[in-house]
C-alpha positions in Angstrom: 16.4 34.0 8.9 16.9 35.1 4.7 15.6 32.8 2.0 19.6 31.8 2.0 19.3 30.9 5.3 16.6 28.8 5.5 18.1 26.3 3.3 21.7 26.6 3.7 23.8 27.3 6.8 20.3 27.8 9.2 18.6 24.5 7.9 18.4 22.7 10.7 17.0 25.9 12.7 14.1 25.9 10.0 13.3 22.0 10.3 13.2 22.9 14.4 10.3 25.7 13.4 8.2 23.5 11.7 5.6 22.7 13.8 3.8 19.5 14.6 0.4 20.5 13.9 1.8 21.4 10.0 3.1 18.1 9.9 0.2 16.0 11.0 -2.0 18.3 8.5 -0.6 16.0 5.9 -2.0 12.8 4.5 1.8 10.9 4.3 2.5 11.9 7.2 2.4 8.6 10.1 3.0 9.9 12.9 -0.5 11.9 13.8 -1.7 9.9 16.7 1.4 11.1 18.5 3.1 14.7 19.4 6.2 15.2 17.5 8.8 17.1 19.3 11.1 18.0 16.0 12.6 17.7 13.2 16.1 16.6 12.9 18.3 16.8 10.1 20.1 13.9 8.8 21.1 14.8 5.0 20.9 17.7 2.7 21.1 17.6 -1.0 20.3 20.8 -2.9 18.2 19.4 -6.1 19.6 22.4 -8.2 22.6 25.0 -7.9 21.8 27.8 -6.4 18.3 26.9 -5.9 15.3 27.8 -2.8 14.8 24.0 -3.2 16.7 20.9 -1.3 15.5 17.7 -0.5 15.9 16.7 3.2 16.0 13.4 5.2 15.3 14.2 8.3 14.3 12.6 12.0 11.2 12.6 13.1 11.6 12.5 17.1 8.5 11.9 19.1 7.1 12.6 23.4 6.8 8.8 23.5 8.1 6.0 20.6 10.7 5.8 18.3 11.4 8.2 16.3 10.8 8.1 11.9 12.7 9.3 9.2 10.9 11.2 6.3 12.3 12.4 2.9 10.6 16.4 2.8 11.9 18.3 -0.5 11.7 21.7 0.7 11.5 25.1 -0.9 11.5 28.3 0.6 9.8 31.4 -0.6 10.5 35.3 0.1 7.8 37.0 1.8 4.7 35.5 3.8 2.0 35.4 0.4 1.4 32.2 0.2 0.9 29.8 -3.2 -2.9 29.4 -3.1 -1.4 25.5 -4.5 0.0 25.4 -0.7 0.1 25.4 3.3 2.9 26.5 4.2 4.9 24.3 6.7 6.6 27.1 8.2 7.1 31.1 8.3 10.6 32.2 9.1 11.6 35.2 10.2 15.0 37.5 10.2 17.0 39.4 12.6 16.4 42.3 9.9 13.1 42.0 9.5 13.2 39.7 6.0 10.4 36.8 5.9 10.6 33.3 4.1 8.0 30.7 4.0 8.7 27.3 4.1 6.9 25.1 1.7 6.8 21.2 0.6 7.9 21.5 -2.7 6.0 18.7 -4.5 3.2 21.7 -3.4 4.2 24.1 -6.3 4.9 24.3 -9.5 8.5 25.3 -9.4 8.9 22.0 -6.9 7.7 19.7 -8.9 9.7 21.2 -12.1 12.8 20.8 -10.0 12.2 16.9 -8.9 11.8 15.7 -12.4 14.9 17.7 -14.0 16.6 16.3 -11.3 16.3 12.8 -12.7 17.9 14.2 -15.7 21.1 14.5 -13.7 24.1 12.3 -15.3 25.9 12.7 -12.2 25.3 12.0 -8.2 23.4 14.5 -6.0 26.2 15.7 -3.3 24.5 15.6 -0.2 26.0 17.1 3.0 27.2 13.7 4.0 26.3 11.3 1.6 24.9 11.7 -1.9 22.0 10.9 -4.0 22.6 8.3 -6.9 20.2 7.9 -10.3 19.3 4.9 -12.0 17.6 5.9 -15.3 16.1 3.2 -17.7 14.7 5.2 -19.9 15.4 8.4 -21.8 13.2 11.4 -20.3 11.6 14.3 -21.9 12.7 17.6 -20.5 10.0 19.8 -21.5 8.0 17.4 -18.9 9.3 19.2 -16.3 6.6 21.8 -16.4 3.4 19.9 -17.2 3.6 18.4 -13.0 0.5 17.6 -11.4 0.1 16.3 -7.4 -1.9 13.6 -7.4 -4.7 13.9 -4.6 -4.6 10.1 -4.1 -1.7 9.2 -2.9 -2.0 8.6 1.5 1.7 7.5 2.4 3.8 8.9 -0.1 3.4 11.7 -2.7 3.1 10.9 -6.4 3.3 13.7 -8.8 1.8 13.3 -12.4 4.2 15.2 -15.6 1.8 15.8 -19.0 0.4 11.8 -18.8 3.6 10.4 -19.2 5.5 10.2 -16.3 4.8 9.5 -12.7 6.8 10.3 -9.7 6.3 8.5 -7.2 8.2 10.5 -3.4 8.7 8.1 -0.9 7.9 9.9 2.4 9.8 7.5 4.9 12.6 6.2 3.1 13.3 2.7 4.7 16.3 0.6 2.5 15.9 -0.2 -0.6 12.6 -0.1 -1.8 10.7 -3.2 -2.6 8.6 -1.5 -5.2 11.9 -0.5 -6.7 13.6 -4.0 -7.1 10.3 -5.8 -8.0 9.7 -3.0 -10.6 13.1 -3.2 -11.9 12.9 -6.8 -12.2 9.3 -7.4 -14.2 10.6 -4.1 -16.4 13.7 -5.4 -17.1 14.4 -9.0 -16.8 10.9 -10.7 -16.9 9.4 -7.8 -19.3 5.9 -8.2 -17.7 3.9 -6.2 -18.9 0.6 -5.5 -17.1 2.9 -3.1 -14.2 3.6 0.6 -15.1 7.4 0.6 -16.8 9.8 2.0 -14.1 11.4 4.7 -15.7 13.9 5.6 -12.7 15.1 5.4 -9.2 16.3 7.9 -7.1 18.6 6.6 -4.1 20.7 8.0 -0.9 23.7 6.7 -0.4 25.4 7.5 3.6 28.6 7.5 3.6 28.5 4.2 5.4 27.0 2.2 2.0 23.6 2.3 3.1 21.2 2.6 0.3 17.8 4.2 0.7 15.4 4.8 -2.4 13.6 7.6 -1.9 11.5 8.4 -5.8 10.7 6.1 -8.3 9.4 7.1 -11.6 6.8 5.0 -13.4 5.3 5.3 -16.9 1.5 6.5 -16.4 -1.0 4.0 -17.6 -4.2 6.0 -19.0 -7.2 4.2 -16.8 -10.9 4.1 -16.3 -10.3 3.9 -12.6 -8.8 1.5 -9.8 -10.5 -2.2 -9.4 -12.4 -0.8 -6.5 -14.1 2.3 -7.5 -14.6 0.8 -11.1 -16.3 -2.4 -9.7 -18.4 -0.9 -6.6 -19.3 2.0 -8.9 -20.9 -0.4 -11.1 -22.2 -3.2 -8.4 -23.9 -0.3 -6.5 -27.2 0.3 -9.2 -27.5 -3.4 -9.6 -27.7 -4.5 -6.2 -29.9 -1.4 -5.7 -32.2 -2.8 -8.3 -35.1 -5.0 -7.2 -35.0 -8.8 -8.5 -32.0 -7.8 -11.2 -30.4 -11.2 -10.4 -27.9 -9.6 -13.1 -24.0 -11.1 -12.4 -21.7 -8.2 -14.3 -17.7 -7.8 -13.9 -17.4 -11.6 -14.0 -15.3 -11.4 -17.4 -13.2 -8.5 -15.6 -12.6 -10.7 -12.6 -11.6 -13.4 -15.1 -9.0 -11.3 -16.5 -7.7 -10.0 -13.4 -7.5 -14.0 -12.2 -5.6 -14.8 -15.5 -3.0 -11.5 -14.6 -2.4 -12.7 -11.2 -1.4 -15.6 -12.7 0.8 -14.3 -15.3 2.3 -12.3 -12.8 3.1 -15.0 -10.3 4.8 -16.7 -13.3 6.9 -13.8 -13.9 8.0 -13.5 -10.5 9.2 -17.0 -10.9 10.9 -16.9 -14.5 13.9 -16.6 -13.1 15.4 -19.6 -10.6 18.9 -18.1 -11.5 18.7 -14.8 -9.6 18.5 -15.7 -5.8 16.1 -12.8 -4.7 13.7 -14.6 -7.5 14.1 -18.2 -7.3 11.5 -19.7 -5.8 12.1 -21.8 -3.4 10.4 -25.4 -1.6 8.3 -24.4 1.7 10.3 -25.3 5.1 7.4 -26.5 8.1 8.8 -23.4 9.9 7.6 -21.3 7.2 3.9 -23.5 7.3 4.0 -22.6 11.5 4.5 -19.4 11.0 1.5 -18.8 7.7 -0.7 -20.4 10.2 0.4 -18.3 13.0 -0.9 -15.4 11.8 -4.4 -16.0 12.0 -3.7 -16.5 15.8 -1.4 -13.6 15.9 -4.4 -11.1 14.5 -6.9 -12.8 16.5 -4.9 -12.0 19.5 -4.8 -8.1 18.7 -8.1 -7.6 17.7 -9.7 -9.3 20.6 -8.8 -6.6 22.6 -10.2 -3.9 20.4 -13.3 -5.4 19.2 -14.3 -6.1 23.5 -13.1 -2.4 24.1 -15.2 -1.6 21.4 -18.6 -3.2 21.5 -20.3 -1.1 23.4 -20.2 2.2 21.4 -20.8 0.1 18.1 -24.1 0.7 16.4 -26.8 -1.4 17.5 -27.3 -3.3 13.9 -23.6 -4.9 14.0 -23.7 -5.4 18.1 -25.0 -9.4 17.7 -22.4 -9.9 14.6 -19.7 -8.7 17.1 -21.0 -10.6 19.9 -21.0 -13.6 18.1 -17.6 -13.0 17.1 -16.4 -12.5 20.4 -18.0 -16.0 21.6 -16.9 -17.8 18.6 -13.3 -16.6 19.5 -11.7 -19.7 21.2 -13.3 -22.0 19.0 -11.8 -20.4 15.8 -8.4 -20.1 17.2 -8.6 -24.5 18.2 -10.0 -25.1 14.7 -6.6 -22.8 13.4 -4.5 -24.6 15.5 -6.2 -28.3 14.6 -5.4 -27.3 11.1 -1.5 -26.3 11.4 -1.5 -30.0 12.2 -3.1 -31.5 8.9 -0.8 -29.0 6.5 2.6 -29.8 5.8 5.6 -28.1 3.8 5.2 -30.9 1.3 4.6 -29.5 -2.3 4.5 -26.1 -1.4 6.9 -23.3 -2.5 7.5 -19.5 -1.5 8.4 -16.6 -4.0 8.3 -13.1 -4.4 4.5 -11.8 -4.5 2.7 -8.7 -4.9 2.1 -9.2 -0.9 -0.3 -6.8 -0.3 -3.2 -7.5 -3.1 -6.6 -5.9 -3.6 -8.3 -4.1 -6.1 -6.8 -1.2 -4.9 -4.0 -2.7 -6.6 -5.1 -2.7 -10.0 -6.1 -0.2 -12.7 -8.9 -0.9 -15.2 -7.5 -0.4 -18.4 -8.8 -0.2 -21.9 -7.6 -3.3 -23.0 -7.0 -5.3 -19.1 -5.6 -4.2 -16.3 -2.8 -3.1 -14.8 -0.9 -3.9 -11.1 0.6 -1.7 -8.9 2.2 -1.1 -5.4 4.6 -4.0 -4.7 5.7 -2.4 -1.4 4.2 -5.0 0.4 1.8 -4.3 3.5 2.3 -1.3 5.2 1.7 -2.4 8.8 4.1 -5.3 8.7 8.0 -5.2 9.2 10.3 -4.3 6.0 11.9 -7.6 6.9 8.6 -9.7 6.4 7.6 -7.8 3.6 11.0 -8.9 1.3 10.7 -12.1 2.4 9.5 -14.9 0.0 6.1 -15.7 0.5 3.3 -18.4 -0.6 1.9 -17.2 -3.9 -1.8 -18.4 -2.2 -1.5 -15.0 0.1 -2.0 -12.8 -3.0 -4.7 -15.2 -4.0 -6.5 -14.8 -0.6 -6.0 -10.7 -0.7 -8.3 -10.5 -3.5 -10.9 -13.0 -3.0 -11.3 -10.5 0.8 -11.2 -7.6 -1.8 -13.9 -8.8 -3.8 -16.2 -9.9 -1.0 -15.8 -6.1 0.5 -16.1 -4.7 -2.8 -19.9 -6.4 -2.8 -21.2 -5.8 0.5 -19.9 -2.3 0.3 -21.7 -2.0 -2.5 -24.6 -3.0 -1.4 -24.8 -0.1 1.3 -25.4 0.8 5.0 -26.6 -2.8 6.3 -29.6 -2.6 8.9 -32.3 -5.0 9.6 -34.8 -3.9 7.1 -35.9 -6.4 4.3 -34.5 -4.0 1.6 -30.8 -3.7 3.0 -31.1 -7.8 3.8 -32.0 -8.3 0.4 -29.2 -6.3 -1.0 -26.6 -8.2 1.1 -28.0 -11.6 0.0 -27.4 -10.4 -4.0 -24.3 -8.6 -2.6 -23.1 -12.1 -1.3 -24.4 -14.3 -3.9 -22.2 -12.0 -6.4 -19.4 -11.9 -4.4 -18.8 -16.1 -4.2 -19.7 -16.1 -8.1 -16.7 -13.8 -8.8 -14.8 -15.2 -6.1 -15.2 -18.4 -7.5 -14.8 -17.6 -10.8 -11.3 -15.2 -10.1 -9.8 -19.0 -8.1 -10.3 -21.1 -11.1 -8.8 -18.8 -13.8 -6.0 -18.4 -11.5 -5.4 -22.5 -11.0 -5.8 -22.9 -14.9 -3.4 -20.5 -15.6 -1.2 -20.8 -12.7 2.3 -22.8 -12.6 3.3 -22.2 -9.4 0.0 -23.9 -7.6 0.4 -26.1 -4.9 1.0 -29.7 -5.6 -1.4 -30.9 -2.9 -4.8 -29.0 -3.6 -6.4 -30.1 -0.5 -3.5 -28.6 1.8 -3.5 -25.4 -0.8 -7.0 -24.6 -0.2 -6.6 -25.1 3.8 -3.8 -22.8 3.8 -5.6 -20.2 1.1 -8.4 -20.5 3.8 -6.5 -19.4 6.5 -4.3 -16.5 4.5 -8.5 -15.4 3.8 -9.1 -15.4 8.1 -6.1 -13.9 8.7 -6.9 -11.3 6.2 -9.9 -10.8 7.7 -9.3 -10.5 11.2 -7.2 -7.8 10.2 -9.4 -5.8 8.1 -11.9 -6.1 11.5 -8.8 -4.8 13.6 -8.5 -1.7 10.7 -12.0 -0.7 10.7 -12.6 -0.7 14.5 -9.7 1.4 14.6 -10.4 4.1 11.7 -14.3 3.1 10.3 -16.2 1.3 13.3 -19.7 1.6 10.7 -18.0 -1.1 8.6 -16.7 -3.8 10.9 -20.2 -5.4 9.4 -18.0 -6.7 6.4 -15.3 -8.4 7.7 -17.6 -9.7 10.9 -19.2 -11.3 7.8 -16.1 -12.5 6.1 -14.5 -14.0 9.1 -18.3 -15.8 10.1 -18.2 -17.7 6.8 -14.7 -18.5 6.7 -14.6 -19.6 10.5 -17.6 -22.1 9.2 -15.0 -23.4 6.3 -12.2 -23.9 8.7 -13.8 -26.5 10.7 -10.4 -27.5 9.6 -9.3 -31.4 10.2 -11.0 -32.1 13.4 -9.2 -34.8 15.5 
């Protein structure tokens, strides 16, 4: 196959030799736990004329499930040298003897040069079938273009960094349009919030048929000492290492980041005259189904965590055990409780939906919140829907109760590690604590009834933690200690309203 091949008349041939081993090599990619049969190509748009680079949607097909579509930009490459910046994802070869590698272009230099001048486009994309639209905000500096840098810490998607000023953001499985995207659009734009990353731009497909997919958003890049978690565990760590420090740091940070959230909820609610935004009163069938998913993780993780026991290390075998026998009584004391809240005084909104201190960048003067995609495992549909403001709330009071006990180290039953989860806990309800007030004293969208808030904040904090539990059985079984302790402690605060 020639380098014109690969990407023109023979593409769909060179998606078919990519195999699944180079696919499942990559961090976005979802599908690794199952054998992908092929690649099948949906759309085409080349990025630039006469270019070795076009960005492809394409269909992921699958021995067993449904099948996923991913956005790959692709750039081919004469010859079989390869870029020591990348893997190739395929090596093609001609009739007449000519070789062409196939890379993912946000890999090299010349990739990532082409993505960002095509955001300089004043036109649509033409795709084979549809086309690509741009929405530009703000005016972009084309001498950019060369200064790209992949970010390594990007999982899902691929974000690409231009000279500290730009940041594009790929999204690898292109599902509508993107909630990031509108959220983004609307705290740049209408409610000029401004503790989020500006958006910049959105790149969309268009089908032929209307439907709209955003595939790359560009964000301003916010200079940073670090995300919330590696900037607060970094600096718990020492101190809880430290005999008798009874020292209490990050409490003004958590302060700030309380105050933020709250700002941010407000924002999200500035605006009762655009539908998607306007909050709205709570219906009961929205309270049945918030308390519903405590039940709803319970149910999946049971299965895991009995499946699982045995080959758990021996330390975190009684916490699980307990867990296990405490099961039916937690899931009574849930269901005791969906009787004593009620709709009454409580409102649903857009949120950040998926809130930790993952989420946030430590600043130099604050922070700054990212990622409104909303929770990866759930549905697209539950994501864009409007949610209690309390779930955000209960995201990062989990957050900061991990961030302190994973701090604190590898739990055993020695005196040390006991006594470094006891200052470890201690911290964590001080800034937990101390992150709820600020929030109520700066918050306008708090429920009217405070007594049925904090019931239903305490089961958006179980339901959290069952499925953190169900998350590290399944990829990090050494730290099911953390939620086992979360969900212990918050089982013993929803004794609920006992009848």
């Amino acid at each position: 196959m020639t380098l014109g091949d690969a990407l023109g008349s023979g593409l769909s041939a060179s998606l078919g030799a990519i195999p699944g081993e180079a696919l499942a090599a990559r961090r976005w990619f979802a599908g690794k736990a199952r054998t992908p049969r092929r690649l099948e190509l949906l759309d085409a748009a080349e990025l630039e004329p006469r270019s070795a680079l076009v960005l492809v949607l394409a269909r992921a097909l699958y021995s067993e499930g449904e099948p996923e579509v991913y956005a790959l930009p692709l750039l081919a490459v004469a010859g079989t040298a390869a870029p020591p910046e990348s893997v190739p994802l395929a090596v093609l070869h001609a009739p007449t003897g000519e070789t062409t590698t196939l890379h993912d272009a946000t890999e090299l230099p010349q990739g990532q040069a082409a993505l960002y001048r095509a955001l300089l486009n004043d036109r649509p994309l033409p795709c084979r079938e549809g086309e690509l639209l741009l929405h530009r905000f703000e005016q972009l500096d084309p001498e950019l273009a060369d200064q790209g840098q992949l970010s390594r810490a990007e999982q899902s998607n691929s974000s690409i960094i231009y000279g500290r000023t730009w940041v594009l953001k790929l999204l690898r499985r292109p599902q509508g349009v993107s909630r990031e995207a509108a959220i983004g659009r609307f705290l740049t734009l209408e409610a000029h919030f401004p503790h989020v990353p500006r958006l910049g731009a959105v790149l969309e497909y268009q089908s032929t048929a209307g439907e709209r997919h955003t595939v790359a958003l560009l964000h301003r890049f916010v200079a940073n000492e670090g995300d919330g978690w590696s900037f607060c565990t970094s600096r718990l760590a020492p101190l809880l290492r430290a005999p008798n420090s009874g020292a209490m740091p990050l409490l003004p940070l958590v302060e700030t980041v309380g105050r933020v959230t709250a700002e941010l909820h407000a924002a999200l609610a500035s605006r009762p005259d655009v539908p998607a935004f306007a909050p709205e009163p709570a219906t009961e069938q929205d309270v049945q189904r918030w308390v519903g998913d405590p039940l709803r993780q319970l149910e999946m993780v049971l299965p895991l965590a009995q499946a699982q026991l045995p080959s758990l290390p021996p330390a975190l075998q009684p916490a699980m055990q307990k867990f296990l026998a405490d099961a039916p009584i937690c899931a009574d004391r849930v269901r005791r409780m969906e009787r004593a809240i009620h709709a009454t005084g409580l409102i649903k909104m857009q949120i950040h939906a998926d809130y930790h201190l993952g989420q946030v960048l430590k600043t130099p003067d604050g922070i700054a919140i990212l990622d409104f995609e909303g929770e990866p495992s759930r549905p697209l549909s539950e994501r864009n829907a409007k949610q209690s403001p309390l779930q955000d709330v209960a995201g990062m009071l989990r957050s900061l109760h991990y961030a302190a006990v994973a701090a604190a180290g590898p739990a055993d039953q020695s005196a040390e590690a006991q006594r470094r989860l006891a200052a470890a806990e201690a911290w964590a309800q001080q800034a937990q604590a101390r992150f709820q007030a600020t929030w109520l004293q700066h918050c306008a969208v708090a429920p009217a009834d405070s007594a049925a808030g904090n019931r239903l904040l305490e089961l958006f904090q179980l339901a959290k933690a069952l499925y953190e539990l169900r998350y590290e059985l399944s990829n990090r079984p050494n730290w099911t200690g953390i939620p086992l302790a979360g969900i212990d402690r918050l089982m013993h605060s929803v004794e609920g309203e006992r009848s």
